[in-house]
C-alpha positions as CSV (number, residue, x, y, z in Angstrom):
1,X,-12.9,28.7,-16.3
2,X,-13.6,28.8,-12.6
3,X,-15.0,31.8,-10.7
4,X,-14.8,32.6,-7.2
5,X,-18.4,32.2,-5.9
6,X,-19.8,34.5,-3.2
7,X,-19.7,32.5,-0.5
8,X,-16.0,32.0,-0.8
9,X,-15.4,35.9,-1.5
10,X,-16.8,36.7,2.2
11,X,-14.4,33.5,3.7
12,X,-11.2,34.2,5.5
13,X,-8.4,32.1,5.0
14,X,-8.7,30.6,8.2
15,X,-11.7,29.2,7.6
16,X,-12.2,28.3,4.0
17,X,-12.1,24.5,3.3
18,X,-10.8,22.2,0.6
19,X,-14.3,21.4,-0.6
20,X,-14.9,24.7,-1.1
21,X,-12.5,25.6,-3.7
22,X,-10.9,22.5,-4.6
23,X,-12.0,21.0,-8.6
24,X,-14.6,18.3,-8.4
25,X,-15.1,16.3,-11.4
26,X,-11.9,14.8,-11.4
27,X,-10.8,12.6,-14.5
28,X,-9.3,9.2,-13.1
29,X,-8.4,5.9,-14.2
30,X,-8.5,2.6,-12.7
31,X,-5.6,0.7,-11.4
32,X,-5.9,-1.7,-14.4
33,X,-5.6,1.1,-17.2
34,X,-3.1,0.6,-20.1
35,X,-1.0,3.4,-20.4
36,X,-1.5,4.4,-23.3
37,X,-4.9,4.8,-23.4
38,X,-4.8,6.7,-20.3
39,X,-2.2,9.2,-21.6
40,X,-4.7,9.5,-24.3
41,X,-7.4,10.7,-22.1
42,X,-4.6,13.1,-20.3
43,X,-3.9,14.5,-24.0
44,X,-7.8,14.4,-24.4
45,X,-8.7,15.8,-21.9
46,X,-5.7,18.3,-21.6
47,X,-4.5,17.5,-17.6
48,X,-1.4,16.8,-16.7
49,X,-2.0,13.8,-13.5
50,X,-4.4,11.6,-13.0
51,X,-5.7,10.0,-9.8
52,X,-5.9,6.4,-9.9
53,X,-8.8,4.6,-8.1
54,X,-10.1,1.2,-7.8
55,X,-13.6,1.2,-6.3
56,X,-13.3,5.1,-5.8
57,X,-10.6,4.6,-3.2
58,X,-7.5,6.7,-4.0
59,X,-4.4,4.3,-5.2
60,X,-2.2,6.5,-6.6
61,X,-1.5,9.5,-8.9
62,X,-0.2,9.5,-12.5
63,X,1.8,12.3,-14.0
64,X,3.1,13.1,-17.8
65,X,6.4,13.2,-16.2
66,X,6.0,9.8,-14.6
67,X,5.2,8.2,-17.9
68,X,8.6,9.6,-19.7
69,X,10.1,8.5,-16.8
70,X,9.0,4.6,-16.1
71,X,8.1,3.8,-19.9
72,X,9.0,6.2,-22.3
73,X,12.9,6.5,-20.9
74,X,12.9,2.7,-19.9
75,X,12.0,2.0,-23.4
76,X,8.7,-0.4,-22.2
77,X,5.7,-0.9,-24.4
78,X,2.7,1.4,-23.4
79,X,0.1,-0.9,-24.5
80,X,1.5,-3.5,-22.2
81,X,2.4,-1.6,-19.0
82,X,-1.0,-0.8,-16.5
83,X,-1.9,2.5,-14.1
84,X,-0.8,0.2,-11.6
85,X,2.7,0.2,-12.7
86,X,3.6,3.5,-13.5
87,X,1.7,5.4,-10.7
88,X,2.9,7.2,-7.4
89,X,1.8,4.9,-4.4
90,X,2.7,7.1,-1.7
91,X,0.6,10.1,-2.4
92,X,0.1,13.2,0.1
93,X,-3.7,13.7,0.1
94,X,-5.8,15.9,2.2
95,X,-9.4,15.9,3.8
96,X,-12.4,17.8,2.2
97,X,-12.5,19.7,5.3
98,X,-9.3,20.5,5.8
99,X,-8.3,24.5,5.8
100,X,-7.0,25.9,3.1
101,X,-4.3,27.2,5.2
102,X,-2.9,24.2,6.2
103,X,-3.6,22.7,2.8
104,X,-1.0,26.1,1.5
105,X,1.3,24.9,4.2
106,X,1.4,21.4,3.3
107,X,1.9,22.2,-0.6
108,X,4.7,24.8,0.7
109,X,6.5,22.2,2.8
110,X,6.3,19.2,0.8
111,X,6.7,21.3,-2.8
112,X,3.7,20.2,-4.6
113,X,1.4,21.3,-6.9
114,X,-1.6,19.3,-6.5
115,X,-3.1,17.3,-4.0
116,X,-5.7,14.5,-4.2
117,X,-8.7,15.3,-1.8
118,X,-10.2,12.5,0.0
119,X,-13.4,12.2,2.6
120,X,-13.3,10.7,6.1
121,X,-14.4,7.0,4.5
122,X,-10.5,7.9,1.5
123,X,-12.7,7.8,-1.4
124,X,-11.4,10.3,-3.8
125,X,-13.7,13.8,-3.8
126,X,-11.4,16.5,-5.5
127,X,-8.5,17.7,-6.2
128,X,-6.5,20.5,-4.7
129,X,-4.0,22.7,-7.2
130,X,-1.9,25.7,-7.4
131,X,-4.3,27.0,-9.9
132,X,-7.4,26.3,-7.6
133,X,-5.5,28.7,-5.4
134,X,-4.1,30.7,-7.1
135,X,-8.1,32.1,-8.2
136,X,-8.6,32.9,-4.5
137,X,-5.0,35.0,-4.6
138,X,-2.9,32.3,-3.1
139,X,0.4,31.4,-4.7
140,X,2.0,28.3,-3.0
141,X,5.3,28.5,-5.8
């Protein structure tokens, strides 16, 4: 479990970052994945999206509800469909150094519950999710 460290405890809102809070060892798969071996590693590895990178640039993002939707309900074979296929293209990210604030407004506007965090260069660094806020006492819902 995560614990608020003491440099974020003496942080104000306005000035707390992404980096700061967000989760860093983020499980990915590349673009050329099977499906079904990367809803293994979701099951596995008990998340519920994963970021999809070739190279360590962000392509997309993968959610449980995204497979039922393009394989499971469409009745195509797992094995044979790739990461590439099923993912979200157009994904909102957000900068390692953005505030936290804005990062709340941004999941508030666009209802979302997780962002992908990128650096200046958009390779993939984090990930940003109600939960990560929700330990600091923010509740973006």
């Amino acid at each position: 479990m995560k614990e608020v460290s003491d440099s974020i405890r003496g942080s104000t809102v306005s000035n707390l970052t992404v980096e700061e809070i967000m989760t860093k060892n983020v499980i990915t798969v590349e673009t050329e994945e099977p499906v079904f071996s990367m809803v293994k590693k979701m099951i596995n590895k008990n998340v519920e999206c994963l970021p999809v990178t070739k190279a360590g640039k962000l392509k997309g993002l993968i959610t449980f509800r995204d497979v039922i939707r393009k394989v499971v309900y469409e009745g195509k074979d797992p094995k044979k469909m790739k990461a590439k296929d099923v993912m979200t293209k157009s994904v909102v990210t957000c900068y390692n150094d953005a505030t936290v604030l804005d990062v709340v407004k941004l999941m508030k506007n666009k209802r979302l519950r997780r962002i992908p965090v990128i650096d200046r260069d958009g390779n993939l660094v984090g990930l940003i999710t109600n939960f990560d806020l929700a330990i600091i006492g923010w509740d973006v819902d």
